[in-house]
C-alpha positions as CSV (number, residue, x, y, z in Angstrom):
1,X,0.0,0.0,0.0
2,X,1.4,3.5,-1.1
3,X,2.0,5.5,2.2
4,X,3.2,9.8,1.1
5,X,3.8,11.9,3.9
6,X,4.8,15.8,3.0
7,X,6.4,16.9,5.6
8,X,6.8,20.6,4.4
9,X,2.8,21.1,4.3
10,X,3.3,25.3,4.7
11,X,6.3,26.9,2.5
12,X,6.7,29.4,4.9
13,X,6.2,27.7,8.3
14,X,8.3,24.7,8.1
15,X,6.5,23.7,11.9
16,X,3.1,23.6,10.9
17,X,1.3,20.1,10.8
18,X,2.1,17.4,8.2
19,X,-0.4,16.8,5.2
20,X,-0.5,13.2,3.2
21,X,-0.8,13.3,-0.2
22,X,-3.5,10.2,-1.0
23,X,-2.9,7.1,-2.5
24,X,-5.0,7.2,-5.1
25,X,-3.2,10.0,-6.3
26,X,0.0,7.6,-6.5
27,X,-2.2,5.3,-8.0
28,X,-3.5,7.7,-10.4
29,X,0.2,8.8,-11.7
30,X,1.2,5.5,-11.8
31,X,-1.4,4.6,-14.6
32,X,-1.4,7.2,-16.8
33,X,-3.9,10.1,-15.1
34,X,-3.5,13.5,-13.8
35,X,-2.9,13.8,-9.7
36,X,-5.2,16.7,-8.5
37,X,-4.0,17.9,-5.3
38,X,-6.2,21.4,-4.5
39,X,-4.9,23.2,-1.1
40,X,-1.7,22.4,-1.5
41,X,-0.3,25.5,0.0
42,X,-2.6,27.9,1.3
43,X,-4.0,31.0,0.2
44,X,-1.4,33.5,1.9
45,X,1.2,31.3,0.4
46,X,-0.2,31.5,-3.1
47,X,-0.5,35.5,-2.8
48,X,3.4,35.6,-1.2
49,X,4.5,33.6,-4.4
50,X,2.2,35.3,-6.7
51,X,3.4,38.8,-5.8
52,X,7.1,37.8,-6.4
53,X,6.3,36.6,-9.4
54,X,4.5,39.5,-10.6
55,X,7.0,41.7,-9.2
56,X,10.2,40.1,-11.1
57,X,7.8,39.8,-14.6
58,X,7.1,43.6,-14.5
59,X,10.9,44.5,-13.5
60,X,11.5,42.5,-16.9
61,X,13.3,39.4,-15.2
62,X,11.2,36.8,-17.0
63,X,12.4,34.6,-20.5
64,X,9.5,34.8,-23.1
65,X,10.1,31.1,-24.7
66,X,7.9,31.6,-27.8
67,X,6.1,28.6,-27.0
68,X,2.2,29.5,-26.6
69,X,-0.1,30.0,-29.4
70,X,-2.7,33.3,-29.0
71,X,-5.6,34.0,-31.3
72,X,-5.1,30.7,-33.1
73,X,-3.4,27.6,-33.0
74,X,-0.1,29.1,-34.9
75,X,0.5,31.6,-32.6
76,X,4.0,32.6,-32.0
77,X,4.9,30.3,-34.9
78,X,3.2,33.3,-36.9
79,X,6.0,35.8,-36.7
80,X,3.5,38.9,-37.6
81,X,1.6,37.8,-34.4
82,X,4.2,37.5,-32.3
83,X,3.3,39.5,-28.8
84,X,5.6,39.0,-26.0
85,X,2.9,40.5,-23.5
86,X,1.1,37.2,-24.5
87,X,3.3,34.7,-25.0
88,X,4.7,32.2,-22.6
89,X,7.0,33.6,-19.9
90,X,9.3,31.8,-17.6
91,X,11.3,32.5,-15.0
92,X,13.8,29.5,-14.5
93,X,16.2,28.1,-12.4
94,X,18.6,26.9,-15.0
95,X,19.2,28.2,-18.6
96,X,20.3,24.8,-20.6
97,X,21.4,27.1,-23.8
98,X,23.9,28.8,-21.7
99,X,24.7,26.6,-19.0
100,X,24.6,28.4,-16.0
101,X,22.0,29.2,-13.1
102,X,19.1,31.1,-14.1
103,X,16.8,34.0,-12.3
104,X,15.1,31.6,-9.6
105,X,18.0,30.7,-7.5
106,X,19.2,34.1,-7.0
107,X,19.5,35.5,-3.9
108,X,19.5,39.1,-4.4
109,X,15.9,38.8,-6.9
110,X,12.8,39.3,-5.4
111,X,11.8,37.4,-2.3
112,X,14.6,34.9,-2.6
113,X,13.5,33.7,0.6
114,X,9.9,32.2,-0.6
115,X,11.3,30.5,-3.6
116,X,13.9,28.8,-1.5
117,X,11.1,27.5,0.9
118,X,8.9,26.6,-2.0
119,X,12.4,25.0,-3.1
120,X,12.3,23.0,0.1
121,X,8.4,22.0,-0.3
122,X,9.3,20.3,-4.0
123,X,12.4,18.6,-3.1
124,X,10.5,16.8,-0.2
125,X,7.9,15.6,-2.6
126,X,10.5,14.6,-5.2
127,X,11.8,12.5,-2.5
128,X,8.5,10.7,-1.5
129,X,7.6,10.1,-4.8
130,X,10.7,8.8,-5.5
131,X,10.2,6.3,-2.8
132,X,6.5,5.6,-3.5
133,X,6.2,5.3,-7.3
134,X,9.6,3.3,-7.0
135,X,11.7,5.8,-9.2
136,X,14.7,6.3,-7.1
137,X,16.6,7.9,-10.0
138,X,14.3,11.2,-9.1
139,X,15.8,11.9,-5.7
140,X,19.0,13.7,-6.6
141,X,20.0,16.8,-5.5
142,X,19.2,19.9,-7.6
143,X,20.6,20.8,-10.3
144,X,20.3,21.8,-14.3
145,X,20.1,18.5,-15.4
146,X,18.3,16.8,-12.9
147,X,15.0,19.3,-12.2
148,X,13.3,21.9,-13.6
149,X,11.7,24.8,-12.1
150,X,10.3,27.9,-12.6
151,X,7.8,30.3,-12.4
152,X,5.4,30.6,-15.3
153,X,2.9,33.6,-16.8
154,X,0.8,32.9,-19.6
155,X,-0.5,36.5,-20.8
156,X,-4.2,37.2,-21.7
157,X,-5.1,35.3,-24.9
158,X,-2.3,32.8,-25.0
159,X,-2.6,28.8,-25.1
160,X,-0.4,26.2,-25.2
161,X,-1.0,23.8,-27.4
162,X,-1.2,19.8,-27.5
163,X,1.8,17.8,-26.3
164,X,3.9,15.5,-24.0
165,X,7.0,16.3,-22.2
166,X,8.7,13.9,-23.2
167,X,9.7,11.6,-25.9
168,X,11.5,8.3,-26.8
169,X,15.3,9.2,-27.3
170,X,15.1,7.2,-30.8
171,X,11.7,9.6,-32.0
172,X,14.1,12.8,-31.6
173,X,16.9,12.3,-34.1
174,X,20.6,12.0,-33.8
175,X,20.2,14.7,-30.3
176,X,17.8,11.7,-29.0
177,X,20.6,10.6,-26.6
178,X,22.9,13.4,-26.2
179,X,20.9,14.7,-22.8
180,X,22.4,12.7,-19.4
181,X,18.6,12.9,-18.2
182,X,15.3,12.5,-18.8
183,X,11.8,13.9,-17.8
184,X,10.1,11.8,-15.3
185,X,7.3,13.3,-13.5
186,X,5.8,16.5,-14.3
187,X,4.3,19.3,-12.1
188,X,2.4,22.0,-11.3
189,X,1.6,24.6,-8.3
190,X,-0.9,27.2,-9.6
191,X,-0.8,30.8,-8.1
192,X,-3.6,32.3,-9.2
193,X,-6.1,34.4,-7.6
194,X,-9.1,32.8,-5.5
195,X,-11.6,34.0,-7.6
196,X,-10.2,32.4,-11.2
197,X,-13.6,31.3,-12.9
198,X,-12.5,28.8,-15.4
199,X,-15.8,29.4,-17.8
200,X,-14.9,33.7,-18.1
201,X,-11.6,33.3,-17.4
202,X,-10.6,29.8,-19.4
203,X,-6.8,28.9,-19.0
204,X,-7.7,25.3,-18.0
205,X,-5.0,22.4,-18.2
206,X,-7.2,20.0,-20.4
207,X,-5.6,16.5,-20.1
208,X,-6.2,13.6,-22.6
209,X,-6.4,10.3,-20.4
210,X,-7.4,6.7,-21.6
211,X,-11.0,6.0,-21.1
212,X,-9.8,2.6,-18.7
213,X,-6.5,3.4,-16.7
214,X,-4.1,1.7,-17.4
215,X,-3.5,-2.1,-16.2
216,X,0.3,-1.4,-15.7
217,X,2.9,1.1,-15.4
218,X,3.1,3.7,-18.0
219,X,5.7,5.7,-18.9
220,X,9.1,3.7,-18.6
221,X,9.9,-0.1,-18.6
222,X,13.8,-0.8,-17.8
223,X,14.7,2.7,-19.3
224,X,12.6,2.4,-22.4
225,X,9.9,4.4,-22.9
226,X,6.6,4.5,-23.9
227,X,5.6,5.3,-27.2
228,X,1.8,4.4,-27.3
229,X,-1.4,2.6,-26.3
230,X,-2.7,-0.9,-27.1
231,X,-6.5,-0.5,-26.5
232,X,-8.5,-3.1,-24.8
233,X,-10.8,-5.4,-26.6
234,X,-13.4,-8.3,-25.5
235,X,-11.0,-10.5,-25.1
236,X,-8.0,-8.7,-23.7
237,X,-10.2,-5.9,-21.7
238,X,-6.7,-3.9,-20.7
239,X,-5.2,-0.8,-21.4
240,X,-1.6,-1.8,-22.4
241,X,1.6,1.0,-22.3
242,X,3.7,-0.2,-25.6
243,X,7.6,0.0,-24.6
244,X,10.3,0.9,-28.0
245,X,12.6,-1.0,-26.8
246,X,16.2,0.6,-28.7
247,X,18.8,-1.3,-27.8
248,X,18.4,-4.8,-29.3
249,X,21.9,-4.0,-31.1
250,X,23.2,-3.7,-34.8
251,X,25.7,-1.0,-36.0
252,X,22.9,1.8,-36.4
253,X,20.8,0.2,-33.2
254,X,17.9,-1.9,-34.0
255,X,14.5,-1.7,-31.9
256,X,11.6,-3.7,-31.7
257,X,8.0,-2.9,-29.7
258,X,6.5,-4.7,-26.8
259,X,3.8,-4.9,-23.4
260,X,3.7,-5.9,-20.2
261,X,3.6,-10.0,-20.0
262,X,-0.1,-10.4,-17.9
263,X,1.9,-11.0,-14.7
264,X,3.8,-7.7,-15.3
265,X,7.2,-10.5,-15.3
266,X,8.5,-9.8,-18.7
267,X,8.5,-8.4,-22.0
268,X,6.0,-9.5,-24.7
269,X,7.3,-8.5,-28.1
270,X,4.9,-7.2,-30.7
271,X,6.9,-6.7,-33.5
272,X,10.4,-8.2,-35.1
273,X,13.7,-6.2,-34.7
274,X,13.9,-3.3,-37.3
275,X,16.2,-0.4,-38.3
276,X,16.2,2.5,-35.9
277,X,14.5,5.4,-38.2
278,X,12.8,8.7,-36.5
279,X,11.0,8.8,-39.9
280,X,8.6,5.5,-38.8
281,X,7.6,8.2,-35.8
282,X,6.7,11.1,-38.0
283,X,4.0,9.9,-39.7
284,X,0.5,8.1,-38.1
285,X,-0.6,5.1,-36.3
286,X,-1.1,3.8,-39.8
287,X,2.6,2.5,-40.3
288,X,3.5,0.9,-37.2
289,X,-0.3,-0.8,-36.9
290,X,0.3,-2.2,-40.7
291,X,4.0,-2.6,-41.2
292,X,5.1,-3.1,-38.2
293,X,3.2,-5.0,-35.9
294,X,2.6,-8.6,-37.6
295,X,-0.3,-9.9,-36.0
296,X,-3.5,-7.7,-37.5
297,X,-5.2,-7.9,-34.6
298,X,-2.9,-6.5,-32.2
299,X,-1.8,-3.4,-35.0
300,X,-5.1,-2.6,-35.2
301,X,-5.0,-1.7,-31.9
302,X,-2.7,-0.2,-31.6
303,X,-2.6,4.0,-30.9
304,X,0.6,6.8,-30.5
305,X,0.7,8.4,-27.8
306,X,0.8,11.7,-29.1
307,X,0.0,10.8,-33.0
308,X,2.5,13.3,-35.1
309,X,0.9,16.2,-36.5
310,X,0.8,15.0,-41.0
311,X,-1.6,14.7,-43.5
312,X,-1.6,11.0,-42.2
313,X,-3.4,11.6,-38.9
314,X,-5.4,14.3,-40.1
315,X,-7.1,11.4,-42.7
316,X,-7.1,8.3,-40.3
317,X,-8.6,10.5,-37.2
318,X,-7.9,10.7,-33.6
319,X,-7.8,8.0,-30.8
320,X,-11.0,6.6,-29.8
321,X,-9.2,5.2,-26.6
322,X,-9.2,8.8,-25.4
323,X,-11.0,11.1,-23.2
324,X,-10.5,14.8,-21.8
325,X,-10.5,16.3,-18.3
326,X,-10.0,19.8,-18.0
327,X,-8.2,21.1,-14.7
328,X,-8.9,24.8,-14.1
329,X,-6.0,26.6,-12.6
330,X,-7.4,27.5,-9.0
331,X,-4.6,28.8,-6.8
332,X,-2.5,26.4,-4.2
333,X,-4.1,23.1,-6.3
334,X,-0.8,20.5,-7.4
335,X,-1.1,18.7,-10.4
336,X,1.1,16.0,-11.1
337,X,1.3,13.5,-13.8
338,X,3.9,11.1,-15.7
339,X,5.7,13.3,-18.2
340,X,5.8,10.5,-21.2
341,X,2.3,9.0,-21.0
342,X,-0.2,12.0,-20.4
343,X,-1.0,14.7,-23.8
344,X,-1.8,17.7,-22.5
345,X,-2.9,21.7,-23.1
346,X,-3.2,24.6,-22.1
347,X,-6.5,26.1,-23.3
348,X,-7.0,30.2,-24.0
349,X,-6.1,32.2,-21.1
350,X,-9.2,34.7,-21.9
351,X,-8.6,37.8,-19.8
352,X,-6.4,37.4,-16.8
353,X,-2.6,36.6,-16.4
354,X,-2.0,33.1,-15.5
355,X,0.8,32.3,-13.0
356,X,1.7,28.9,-11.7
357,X,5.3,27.6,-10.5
358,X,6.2,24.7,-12.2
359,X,9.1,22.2,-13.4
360,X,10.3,18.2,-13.9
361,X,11.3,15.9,-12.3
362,X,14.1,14.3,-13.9
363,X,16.0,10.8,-13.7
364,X,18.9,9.5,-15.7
365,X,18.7,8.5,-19.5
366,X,18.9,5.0,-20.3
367,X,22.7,4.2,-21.9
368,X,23.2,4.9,-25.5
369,X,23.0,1.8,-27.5
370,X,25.8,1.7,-30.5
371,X,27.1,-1.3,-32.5
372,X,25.2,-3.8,-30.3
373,X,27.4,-2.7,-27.0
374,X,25.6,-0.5,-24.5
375,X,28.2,2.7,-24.3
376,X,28.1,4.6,-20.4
């Protein structure tokens, strides 16, 4: 039985009395859903941590990262409607493309003093989760390459559109395995005001869960990822994570797909060994379910979990395995969720500024496979 105790319930009064975060909210990560903890930290917290954040954006100490869409879905993308007043602001603790400490951990910005208790709150739940989802490779100390987090502003209008946070090291190209780490376990701590109405002022986190949780672990099997969804049928009536498995050897590294055995023991493979190619990821559901996957039966089954955005998955159509859940972003609620199994978006902020501090939870990348020898 999964057991969490929090023992850094208030940010700013490390004494006051402990909170448990439930166990169905373990169970809920742990098969592919969206943990929804509301009251998290209280109201005066949410306004301490608001008000720095607000305070640093409007002394210009934010990163606009040209990431949110506004007015449509091509958003920043557009370059004519470009508007860094709306886009996607962050205001992070480590800047990858220049290697070196960003904004968040200084000391002499803002009220250093809240972020580092806020700090304190995370790294205790990294820890516990660590320990009951059995990911020890999470509880590591801070650092660039082992968490993420930040404070983030979406500005009236913007969105954020459809995605996962991470991805297969073999579905990224030759950078696939370059990175020492991975995303494990996203998060979430929303600071908005107490009167956020998600139906006049939207900026909901709409999630895209299976319509039957999973029956096993999703995200990561033995350091390979997931990469999609068997769906259940009459006869097999479980939701099945499919693994790419990339290191089955050969000089350019061969892979092959597989589930969970029913006893959760060991791998069953649903395809034959084939050439590593990004180009097989790019396309729909339509490749792997017919050319890849032997038995008919199981390929037609079988679903991406984020399909790639072609012509392809345009024609053949979305997921029927699916369905939505939208999370408005009431201040002090935690969301949490497995970074490689759960598509998610952020719908149209419509008229408020939306703040939340957020990041990942990161654990090491599996080894990089080359000529049939696993390379440290």
């Amino acid at each position: 039985m999964y057991k969490f105790t929090l023992y850094l319930v208030s940010i700013l009064h490390t004494s006051s009395a402990l909170s448990v975060l439930p166990e169905s909210a373990l169970n809920t990560i742990d098969r592919g859903g969206i943990a929804i903890v509301p009251n998290f930290i209280s109201p005066s917290e949410v306004s301490r941590l608001r008000s720095d954040a607000s305070n640093l954006y409007n002394d210009g100490n934010f990163i606009v990262d040209a990431l949110a869409g506004y007015g449509n879905k091509a958003g920043a993308r557009d370059k004519a409607k470009f508007d860094t007043s709306k886009d996607r602001a962050v205001f992070p603790a480590y800047i990858p493309s220049k290697h070196m400490d960003g904004p968040f951990v200084s000391p002499t910005l803002g009220d250093a003093d809240g972020r580092q208790s806020l700090t304190r709150l995370i790294s205790a739940l990294r820890s516990d989760l660590a320990k009951e989802l059995d990911r020890p490779g999470i509880d590591t100390p801070f650092g660039g390459d082992n968490h993420e987090i930040s404070y983030t502003r979406f500005g009236a209008g913007a969105l954020l559109a459809r995605h996962v946070d991470e991805h297969h090291e073999e579905v990224k190209g030759r950078a696939g395995w370059s990175r020492p780490t991975r995303r494990s376990i996203s998060w979430l701590i929303y600071l908005n005001d107490e009167d956020w109405d998600a139906n006049s002022d939207g900026g909901c986190l709409r999630t895209y869960e299976r319509k039957l949780p999973s029956a096993f672990k999703v995200g990561s099997r033995d350091g390979d990822l997931q990469i999609g969804w068997l769906t259940p049928t009459a006869s097999d009536p479980k939701e099945r994570p499919v693994f790419l498995d990339g290191r089955r050897g050969g000089i350019s590294g061969k892979c092959a797909l597989y589930v969970d055995s029913d006893d959760g023991q060991r791998k069953a493979y649903l395809t034959k060994e084939f050439e590593s190619d990004p180009y097989l990821f790019l396309t729909s559901d339509f490749f792997i379910q017919n050319l890849l996957i032997q038995d008919h039966a199981l390929g037609a089954r079988f679903h991406y979990l984020e399909q790639p955005k072609s012509a392809l998955t345009a024609y053949f159509g979305a997921d029927s395995g699916e369905t939505f859940k939208d999370v408005p972003p009431l201040g002090g609620t935690l969301v949490a969720f497995d970074s490689v199994a759960l598509p998610h978006e952020v719908l149209p902020t419509l008229k408020r500024e939306r703040w939340a501090a957020s990041g990942w939870f990161h654990e090491k990348q599996q080894p990089v496979p080359m000529g049939g020898q696993i390379i440290i």
